[in-house]
C-alpha positions as CSV (number, residue, x, y, z in Angstrom):
1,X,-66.9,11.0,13.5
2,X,-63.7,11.8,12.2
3,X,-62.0,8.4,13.5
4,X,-64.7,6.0,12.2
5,X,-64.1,7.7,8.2
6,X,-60.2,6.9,9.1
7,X,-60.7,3.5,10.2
8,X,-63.4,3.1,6.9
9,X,-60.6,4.0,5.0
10,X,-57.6,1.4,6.4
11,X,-60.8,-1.1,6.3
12,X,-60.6,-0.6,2.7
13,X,-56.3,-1.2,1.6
14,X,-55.7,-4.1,0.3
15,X,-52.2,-5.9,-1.1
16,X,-52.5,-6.3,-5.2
17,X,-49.4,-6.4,-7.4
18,X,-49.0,-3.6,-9.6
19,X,-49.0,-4.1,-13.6
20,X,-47.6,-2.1,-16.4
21,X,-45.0,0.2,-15.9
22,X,-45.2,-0.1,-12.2
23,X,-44.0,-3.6,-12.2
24,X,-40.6,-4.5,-12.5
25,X,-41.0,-8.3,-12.2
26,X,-44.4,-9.8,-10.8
27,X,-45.2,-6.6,-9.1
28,X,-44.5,-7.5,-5.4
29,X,-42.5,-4.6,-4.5
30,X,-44.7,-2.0,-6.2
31,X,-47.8,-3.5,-4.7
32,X,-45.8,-3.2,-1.3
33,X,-45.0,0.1,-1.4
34,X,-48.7,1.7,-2.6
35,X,-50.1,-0.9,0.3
36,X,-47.4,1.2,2.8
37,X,-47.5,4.2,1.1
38,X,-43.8,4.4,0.6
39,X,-41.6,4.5,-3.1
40,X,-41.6,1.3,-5.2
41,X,-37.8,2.2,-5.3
42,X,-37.2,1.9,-1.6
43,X,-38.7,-1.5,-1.3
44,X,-37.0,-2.6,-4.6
45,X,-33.2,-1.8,-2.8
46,X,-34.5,-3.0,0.5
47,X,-35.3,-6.3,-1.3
48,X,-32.2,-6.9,-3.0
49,X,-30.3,-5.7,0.2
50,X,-31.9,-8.2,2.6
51,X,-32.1,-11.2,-0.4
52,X,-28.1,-10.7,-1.1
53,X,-27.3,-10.8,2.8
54,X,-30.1,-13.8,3.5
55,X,-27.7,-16.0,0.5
56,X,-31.0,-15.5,-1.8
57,X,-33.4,-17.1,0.6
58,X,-35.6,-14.2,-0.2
59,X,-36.2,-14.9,-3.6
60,X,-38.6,-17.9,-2.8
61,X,-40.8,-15.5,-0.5
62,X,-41.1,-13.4,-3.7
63,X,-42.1,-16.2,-6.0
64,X,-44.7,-17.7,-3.0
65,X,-46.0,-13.8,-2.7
66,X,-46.7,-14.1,-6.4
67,X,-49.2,-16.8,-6.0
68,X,-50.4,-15.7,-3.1
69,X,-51.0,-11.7,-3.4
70,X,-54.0,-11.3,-6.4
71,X,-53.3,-8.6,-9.2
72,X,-55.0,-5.3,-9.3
73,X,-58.5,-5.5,-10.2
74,X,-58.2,-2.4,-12.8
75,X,-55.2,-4.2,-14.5
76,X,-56.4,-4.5,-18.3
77,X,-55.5,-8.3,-20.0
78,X,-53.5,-7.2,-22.8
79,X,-55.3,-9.9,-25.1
80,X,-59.2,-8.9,-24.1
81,X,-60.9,-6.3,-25.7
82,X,-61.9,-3.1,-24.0
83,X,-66.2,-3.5,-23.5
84,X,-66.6,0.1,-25.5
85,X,-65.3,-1.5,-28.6
């Protein structure tokens, strides 16, 4: 019983970008590392390591992750008004 409430659970994780103070740019890196469970921080250096040594190649795979990876479904528009009001 225990292994089918696990495997519920991974069922469940999906890949949003982060918003707010959690995003540094379009929120790749913070979505990656709450999808892996790891720091934000740790995927930030690992992608500025891996773009400067790829000559910046890396930099379109964030943009295309942009467009591709949706935002967080709780992430409030800054300009829409909060239903309670």
């Amino acid at each position: 019983m225990h292994l089918l409430t696990h495997f519920d659970k991974t069922m469940e994780k999906k890949l949003f970008r982060t918003h707010g103070a959690e995003a540094m740019l379009l929120g790749i890196c913070g979505g990656l590392g709450k999808y892996f469970e790891i720091d934000a921080t740790i995927v930030r250096v690992a992608f500025a390591l891996i773009t400067f040594f790829s000559f910046g190649s890396l930099v379109v795979v964030y943009f295309v992750l942009a467009l591709i990876i949706p935002k967080e479904p709780n992430a409030q528009n800054p300009n829409s008004q909060s239903p309670t009001q």
